[in-house]
N, C-alpha and C positions, 0 to 999 in steps of 0.2 A: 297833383303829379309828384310834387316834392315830398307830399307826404307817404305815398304809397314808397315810394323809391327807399324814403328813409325807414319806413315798416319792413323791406324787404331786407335792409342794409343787415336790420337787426335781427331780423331772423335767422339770414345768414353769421352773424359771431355768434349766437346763441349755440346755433348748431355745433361750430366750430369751436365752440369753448368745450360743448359737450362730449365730442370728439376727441379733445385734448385731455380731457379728464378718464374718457376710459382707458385714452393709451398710458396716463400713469398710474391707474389702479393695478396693485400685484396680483402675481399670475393666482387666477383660482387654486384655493388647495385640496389636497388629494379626498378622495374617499376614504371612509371608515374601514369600509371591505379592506381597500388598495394597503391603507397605510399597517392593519391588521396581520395581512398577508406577508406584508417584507418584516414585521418582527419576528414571523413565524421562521418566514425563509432566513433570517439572519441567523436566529437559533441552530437552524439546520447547518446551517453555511459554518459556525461556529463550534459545531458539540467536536469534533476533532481535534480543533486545537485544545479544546482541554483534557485531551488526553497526557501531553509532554509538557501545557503551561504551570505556570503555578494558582494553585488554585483561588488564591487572591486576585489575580487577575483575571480568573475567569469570571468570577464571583463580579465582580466590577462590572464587566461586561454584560453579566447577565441583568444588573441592577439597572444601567443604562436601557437596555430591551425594554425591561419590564415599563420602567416609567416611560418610554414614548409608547409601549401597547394601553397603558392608562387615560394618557391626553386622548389616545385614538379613540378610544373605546366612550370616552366622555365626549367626544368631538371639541378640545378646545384644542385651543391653539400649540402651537409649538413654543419653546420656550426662547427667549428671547436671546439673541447670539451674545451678546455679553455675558451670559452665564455659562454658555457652551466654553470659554476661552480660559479660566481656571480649573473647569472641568478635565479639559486638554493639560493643564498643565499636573494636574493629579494624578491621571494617567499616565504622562509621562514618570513622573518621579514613583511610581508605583511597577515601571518596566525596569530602571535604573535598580531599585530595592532589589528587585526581582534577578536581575543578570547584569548587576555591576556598569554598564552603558549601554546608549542606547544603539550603538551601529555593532553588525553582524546580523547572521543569519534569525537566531533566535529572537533576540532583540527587536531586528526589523519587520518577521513575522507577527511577535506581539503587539508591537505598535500598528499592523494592519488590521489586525483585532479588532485596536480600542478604535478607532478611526469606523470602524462600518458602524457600531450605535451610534457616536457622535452626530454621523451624518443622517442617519434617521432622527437623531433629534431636531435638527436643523431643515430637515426636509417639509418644504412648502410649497414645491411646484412639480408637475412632469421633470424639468429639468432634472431639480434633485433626483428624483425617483430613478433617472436611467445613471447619474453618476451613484447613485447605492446600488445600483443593479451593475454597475462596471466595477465594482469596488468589492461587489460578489465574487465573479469571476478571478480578479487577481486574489482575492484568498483561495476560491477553488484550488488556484494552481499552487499556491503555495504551500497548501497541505503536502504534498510532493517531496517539497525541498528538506522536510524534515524525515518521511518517513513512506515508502512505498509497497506498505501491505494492502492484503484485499480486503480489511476493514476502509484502510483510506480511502482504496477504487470504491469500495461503497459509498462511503461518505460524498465522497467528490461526485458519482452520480446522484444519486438523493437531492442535493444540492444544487447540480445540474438542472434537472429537471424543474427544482421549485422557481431559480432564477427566470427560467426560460418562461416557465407561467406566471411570473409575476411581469416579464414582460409582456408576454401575451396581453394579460389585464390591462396595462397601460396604454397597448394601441388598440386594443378593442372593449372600451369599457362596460358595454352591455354582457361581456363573459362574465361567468361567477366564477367561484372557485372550481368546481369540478370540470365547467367547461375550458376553462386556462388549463389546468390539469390534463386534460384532454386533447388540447390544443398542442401543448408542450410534448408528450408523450409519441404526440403524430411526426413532428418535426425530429424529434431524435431517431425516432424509428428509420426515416428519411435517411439519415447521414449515416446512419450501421452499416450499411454495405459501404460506404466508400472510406467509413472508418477501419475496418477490415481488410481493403484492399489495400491501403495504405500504410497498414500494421504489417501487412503478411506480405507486402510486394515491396517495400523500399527497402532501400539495398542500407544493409546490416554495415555498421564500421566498428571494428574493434578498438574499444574504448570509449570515452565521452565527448561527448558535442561541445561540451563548455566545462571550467572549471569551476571548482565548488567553494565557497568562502573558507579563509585561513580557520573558521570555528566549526567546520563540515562535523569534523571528526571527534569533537570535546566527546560526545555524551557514549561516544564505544565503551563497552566494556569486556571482563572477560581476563582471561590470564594475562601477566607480565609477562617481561623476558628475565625478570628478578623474584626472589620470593620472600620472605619477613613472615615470621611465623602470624599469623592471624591475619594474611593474604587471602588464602585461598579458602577458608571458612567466611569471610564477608561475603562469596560468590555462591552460597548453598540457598542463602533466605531468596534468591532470585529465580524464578522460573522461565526466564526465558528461553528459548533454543539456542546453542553454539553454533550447532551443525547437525547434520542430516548424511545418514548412509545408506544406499540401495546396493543391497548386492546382489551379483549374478548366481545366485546360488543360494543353499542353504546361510543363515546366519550365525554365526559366530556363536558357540554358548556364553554365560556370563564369566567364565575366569580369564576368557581370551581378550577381552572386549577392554584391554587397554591402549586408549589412543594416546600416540606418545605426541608431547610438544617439545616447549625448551626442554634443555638438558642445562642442567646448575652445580659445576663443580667449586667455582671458587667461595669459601665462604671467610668472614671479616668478625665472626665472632655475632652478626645478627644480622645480614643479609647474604642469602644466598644468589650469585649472580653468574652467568653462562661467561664462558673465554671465549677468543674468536674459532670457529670451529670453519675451518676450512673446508672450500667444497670439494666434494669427491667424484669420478666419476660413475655412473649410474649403475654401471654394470663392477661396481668395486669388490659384492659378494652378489652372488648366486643365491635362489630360490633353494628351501628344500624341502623335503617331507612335507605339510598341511599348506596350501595357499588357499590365500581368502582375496578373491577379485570384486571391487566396489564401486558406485560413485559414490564422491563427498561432495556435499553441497553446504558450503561452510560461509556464514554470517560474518559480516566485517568485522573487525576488533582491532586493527589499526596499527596490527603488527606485523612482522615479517615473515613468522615462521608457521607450517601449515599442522596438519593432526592426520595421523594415521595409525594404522594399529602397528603394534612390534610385530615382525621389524617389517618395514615397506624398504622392496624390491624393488620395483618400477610404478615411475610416476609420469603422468604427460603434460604437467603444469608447476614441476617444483623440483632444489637442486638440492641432492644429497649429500649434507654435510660428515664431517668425518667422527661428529658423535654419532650418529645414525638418526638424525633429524632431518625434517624436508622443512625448505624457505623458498623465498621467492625472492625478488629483485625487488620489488614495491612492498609496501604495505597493502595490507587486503585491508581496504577501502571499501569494497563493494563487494557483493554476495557472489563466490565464482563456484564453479564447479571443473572437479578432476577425476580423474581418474586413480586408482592406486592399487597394487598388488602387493599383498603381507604374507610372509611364511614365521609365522608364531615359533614355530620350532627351530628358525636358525641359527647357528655358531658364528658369533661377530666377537671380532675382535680381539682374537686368541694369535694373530701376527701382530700384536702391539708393544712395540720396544718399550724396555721399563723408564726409557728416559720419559715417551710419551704419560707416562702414568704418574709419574710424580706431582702433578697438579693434581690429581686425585688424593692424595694422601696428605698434602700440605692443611695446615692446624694453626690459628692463632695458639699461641704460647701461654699469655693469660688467660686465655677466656677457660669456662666450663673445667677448674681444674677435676673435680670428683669424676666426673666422666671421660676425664682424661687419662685417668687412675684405674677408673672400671675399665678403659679398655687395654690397657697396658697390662691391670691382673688377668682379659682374658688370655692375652697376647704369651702369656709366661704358663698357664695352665694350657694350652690347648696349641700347638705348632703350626698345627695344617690349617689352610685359609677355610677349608671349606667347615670345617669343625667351629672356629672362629665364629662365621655366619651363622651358626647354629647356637653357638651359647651366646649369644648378643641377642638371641630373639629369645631364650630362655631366659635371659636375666632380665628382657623387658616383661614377657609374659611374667614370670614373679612378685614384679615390680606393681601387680593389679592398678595400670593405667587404667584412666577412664576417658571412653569416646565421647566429648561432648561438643557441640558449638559456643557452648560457652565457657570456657574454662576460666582458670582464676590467672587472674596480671602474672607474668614476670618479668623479672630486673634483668639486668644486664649478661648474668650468667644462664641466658635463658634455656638452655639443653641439661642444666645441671637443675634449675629451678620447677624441670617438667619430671622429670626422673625422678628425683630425691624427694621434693617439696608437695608442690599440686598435685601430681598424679592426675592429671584431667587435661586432654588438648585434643585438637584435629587431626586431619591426615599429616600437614604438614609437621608437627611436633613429633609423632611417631618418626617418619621418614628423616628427619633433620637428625634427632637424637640418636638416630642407628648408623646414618652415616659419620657421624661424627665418633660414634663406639669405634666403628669397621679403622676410618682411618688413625684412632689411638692407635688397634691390633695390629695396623700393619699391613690393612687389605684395603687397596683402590675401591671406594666406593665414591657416587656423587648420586645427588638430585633430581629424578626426572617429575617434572609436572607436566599437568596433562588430563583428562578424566577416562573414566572409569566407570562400565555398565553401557545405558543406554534401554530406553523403552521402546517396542517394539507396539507401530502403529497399524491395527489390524486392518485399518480403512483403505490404506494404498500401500501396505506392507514396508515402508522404510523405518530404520533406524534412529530415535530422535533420543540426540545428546542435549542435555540443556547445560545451562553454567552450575545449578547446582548436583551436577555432575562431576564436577572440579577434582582432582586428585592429585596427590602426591605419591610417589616411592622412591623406590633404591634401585643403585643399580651397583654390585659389586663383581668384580675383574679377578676370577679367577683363571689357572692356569689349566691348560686342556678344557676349560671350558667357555672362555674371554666373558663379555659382560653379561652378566645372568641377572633377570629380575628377581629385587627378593619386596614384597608391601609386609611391612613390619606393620602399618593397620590392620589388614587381612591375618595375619599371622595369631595377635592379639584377638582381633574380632572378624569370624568370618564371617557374620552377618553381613558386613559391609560389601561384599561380593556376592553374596548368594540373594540379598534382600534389597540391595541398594542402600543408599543413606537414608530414604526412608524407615527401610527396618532395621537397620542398625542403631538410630540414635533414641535415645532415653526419651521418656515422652512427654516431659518438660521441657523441651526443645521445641520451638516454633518451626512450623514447617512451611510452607509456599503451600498455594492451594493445588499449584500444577504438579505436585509427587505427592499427595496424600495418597494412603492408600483406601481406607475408608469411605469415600466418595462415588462407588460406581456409575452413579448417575452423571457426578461431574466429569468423569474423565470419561466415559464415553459420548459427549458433548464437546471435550477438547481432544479426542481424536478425528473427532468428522470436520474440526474447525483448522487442526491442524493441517490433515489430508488436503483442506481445500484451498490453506496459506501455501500447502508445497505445490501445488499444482499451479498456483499463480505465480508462483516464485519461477516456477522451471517453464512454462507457458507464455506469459507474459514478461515478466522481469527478464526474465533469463534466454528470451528469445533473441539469440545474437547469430554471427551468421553464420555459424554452425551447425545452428537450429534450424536457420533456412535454411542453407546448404540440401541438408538432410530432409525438410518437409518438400522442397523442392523435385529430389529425386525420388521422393514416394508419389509423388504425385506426373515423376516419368520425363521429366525436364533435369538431362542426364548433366549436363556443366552449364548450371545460367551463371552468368558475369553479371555484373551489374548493368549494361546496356540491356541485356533481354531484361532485366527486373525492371528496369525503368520504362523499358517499352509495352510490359504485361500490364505495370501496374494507372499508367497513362490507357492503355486500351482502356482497362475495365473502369477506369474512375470518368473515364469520356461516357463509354457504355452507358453508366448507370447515371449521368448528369442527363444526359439525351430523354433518357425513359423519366424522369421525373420531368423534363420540359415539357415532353409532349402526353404526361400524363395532367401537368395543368393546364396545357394549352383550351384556351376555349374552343370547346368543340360543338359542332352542330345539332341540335336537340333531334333525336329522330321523332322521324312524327308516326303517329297510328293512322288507322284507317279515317278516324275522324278526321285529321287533320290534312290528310292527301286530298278528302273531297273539298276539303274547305280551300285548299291552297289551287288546285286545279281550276276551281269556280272561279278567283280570283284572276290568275294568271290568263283567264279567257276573256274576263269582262277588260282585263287592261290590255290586252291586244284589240277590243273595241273602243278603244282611247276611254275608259271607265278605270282608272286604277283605284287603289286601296291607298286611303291615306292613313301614316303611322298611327294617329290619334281616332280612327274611329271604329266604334263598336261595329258588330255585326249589322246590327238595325239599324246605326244611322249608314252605315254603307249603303244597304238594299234601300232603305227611304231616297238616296241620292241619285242610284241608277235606275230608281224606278220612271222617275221624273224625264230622264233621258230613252227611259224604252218602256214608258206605260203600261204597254201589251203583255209585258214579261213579270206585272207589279206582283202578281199573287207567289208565283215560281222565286222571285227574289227572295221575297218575306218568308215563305215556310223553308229556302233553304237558310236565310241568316237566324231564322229561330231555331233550327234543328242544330245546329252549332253552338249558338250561344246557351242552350238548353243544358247540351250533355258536356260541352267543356267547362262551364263554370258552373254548373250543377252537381248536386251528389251523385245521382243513378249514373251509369252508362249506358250505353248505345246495344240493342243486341245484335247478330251477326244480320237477322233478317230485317232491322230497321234501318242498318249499313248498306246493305246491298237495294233495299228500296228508294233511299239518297241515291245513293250512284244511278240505279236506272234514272230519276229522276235527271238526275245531272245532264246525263245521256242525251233524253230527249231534251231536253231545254238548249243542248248544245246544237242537237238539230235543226231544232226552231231558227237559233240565231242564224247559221248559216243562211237558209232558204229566204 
């Protein structure tokens, strides 16, 4: 007795030792497939930010990938978290290298970078897996915070999707990859309509939901509100877009197509910088002879004053200063769109008292005296302002300047160092050096920047200015005629109007790929990619409530408020939850013909207290109700066989071996009765 007692004592701690041992073995680790799949998806998750990182850190990144796809691919183990913890601290002082510290936007992005391989190195359980899959997602979103083109809405889907399948995999481990893929694809599909209704139905607020970190704006670029000769030639090697113009009408030819920015009158000898220009009201001058009516859809650059062509007339988003510039109250921050109305051919500024103009004419004392000199000789040969303007562009044409983006250094006399000396500079050296002629002679000129041209995109027909677009000219203040444009580049080289900077500059000058002209294949590739940035930009980005407003009333919902939008957009997102409930609800399998006779036959024999019990086949049914109505044994068996035959069988049933059951059925129901 003692002895069995004590045998069983020890069975039971055996048991319980063994017990205790699987609960502290660690958690199984992942699959080859699994852990393959999230290097892939992390690469995915990743190739964006290296679009704006440095490419050392991306390079890091990608080394960390690489060697946890290595361990996977070998199936060993993970490496041991002691080494992951210098690795971290490598990364970090490789963010710092990179962006000076590690808090801000950029910064904090990068560091969510290095952080997703880290944890794929470390990853040894499901746990891990759904915190790499949650670690997914906040990068998703943070592609965003840097930049919101429809390369990123790509990206960020792409990414989407792989997340979604690798979680897939995780709760369902018999999926492969294409079935995850498959899986994923299904459930996004799912959420399109109620992501749609939720785009197109929440009510629009002008302006932003949250504010953006104090480093939002570092990386704008794009004109000053100041200029320094070799300003606005570092802006040409850049192909980006400034802004974007659709007009109602035919488009502008290329002489017209100066869009004016700041105005820069005061200069210090080597920077030229705008005075306060006071706003004016809108209706200050009058439209005349040619208008050109447009939208501008104009890219951030973190300044305050907007681009229009000379001279804009009316505007619905900007205040007309009293150089003939439009500004805003904020910085453009964010991509906006306006409206604006230009008459090229108007008379401004010919009621301007001469006390106004003397900021025009004012000259450091030392600086530039030779060109001080040239303009004082023209000023003593020639009386009239407008003659003036004329031999100041003949004494530069003489002068055989040369158009280059690279021209040669100058020192401090730098208007006198481009004229006499180098003979080689950009727009601005032309434009700086004429103004400074005009004001020796005696004639109110100043600085307008700004650009000039503009490519015409034949895919959605708009206007696309880029930054190497950039320009500079004159603006000089004569009388009966007030401020007249004069581009003493163009004067010199009319290529540079007729042909763009592309064909105007020497062909030892590096160009961007996006204004070569040689390239037809490329640039009808980046008009289709263009066309399809603009349509996201004014579609998606640009969808504020104006945009509703107006989709709203094409579609005949004449004043919605925001209570009707919140009441559409709750219908339709109920609507469409409803329909996916009761399209997964478990629904009743209909049955065939086979299956009516077989259900009917049942439902008879358990109204003669004979039921179906859940676990038996057809045969052992009929074996069991035979026993209880012997008389009926044959009738049971050839109807449990004629079922069990054609439902778990390959053939089917034909319509006359169907309808030969049922008679069968029929009379045997008879029988039972009588």
């Amino acid at each position: 007795m003692n002895d069995g007692m004590r045998a069983n004592h020890n069975e039971d701690m055996k048991q319980s030792r063994a017990e205790s041992a699987r609960a502290t073995l660690p958690p199984s680790p992942i699959s080859r497939a699994l852990a393959l799949q999230l290097c892939a998806q992390a690469c995915i998750t990743l190739w964006p930010y290296a679009m704006f990182q440095p490419w050392y850190l991306s390079a890091l990144c990608g080394l960390l990938i690489a060697w946890r796809a290595v361990l996977a691919w070998q199936d060993r183990a993970a490496p041991p978290g002691w080494l992951l913890i210098p690795l971290a601290f490598v990364g970090l002082a490789t963010i710092v290298l990179a962006y000076g510290n590690p808090v801000g936007r950029l910064p904090g992005l990068a560091l969510l970078s290095l952080l997703l391989p880290l944890k794929l190195l470390e990853t040894r359980s499901t746990r891990d897996v759904r915190a790499a899959l949650l670690l997914n997602f906040f990068l998703i979103v943070g592609m965003f915070l840097h930049e919101q083109s429809a390369l990123i809405g790509v990206g960020a889907a792409l990414a989407t999707i792989g997340s979604i399948a690798a979680a897939a995999r995780l709760q369902r481990g018999a999926l492969d990859m294409k079935g995850s893929m498959s899986q994923s694809l299904r459930l996004l599909a799912q959420g399109v309509p109620l992501m749609l209704a939720l785009f197109i139905l929440f009510p629009r607020v002008d302006g932003p939901l949250w504010g953006m970190p104090i480093d939002a704006y570092s990386g704008q670029t794009g004109l000053s509100d100041h200029m320094t000769i070799g300003s606005i030639s570092n802006l040409v090697p850049s192909g980006e877009i400034a802004f974007r113009a659709a007009f109602n009408g035919p488009v502008p030819p290329q002489r017209d197509r100066y869009w004016r920015g700041p105005v820069l009158t005061r200069f210090d000898g080597s920077d030229w910088r705008q005075i306060t220009a006071f706003p004016r009201p809108q209706d200050f001058y009058q439209s005349a002879g040619r208008s050109w009516q447009y939208t501008m859809t104009m890219e951030p650059h973190n300044q305050r004053w907007l681009l229009a062509l000379d001279f804009p007339t009316a505007s619905d988003n900007g205040r007309f200063t009293a150089d003939l510039a439009l500004t805003t109250i904020q910085p453009v921050r964010k991509r906006i769109r306006y409206n604006v109305q230009s008459s090229p051919d108007l008379l401004v500024g010919m009621d301007e008292e001469r006390w106004k103009l003397q900021a025009s004419l004012e000259l450091p004392s030392r600086s530039n005296p030779r060109t001080l000199e040239q303009g004082r000789q023209i000023a003593a040969s020639t009386p009239d302002d407008a003659a003036r303007v004329k031999a100041a562009i003949a004494f530069m044409q003489k002068s055989r300047l040369q158009y280059t983006l690279s021209p040669a250094p100058l020192g401090p006399n730098s208007v006198d160092d481009f004229l006499f000396k180098t003979h080689s500079g950009f727009c601005e050296h032309f434009a700086a050096a004429f103004v400074v002629l005009m004001r020796a002679a005696g004639v109110p000129a100043r600085v307008v920047t700004g650009y000039q041209g503009g490519e015409l995109n034949p895919v959605d027909g708009t206007l696309v200015i880029r930054q190497s677009d950039a320009h500079a000219w004159a603006e000089v203040w004569l009388p009966q005629r007030g401020w007249t444009r004069v581009d003493p580049t163009a004067e010199s080289f009319p290529s540079r109007i007729a042909d763009g900077v592309a064909g105007s500059l020497p062909a030892s000058d590096a160009l961007p790929l996006a204004i070569r002209n040689n390239m037809a294949w490329l640039r009808a590739m980046r008009y289709r990619w263009e066309a399809l940035g603009n349509a996201w930009n004014q579609w998606v980005l640009g969808y504020n409530a104006q945009r509703q407003m107006e989709l709203m009333q094409r579609l005949g919902i004449s004043n919605p408020d925001w209570k009707l939008l919140a009441s559409l957009m709750a219908s339709s997102a109920g609507l469409w939850l409803l329909w996916l409930v009761w399209r997964h609800f478990p629904k009743r399998r209909k049955l065939d013909a086979l299956d009516r006779n077989w259900q009917r036959f049942c439902r008879r024999m358990a109204r003669l207290g004979l039921p179906r019990e859940p676990w038996e086949t057809p045969s052992d049914y009929a074996v069991r109700i035979s026993r209880a109505k012997p008389q009926h044994k044959d009738s049971f068996a050839s109807i449990a066989e004629f079922y069990a035959t054609y439902r778990f069988g390959k053939a089917s049933p034909a319509a006359q071996d169907i309808a030969h059951q049922t008679a069968q059925l029929n009379e045997l129901f008879n029988r039972l009765r009588s």
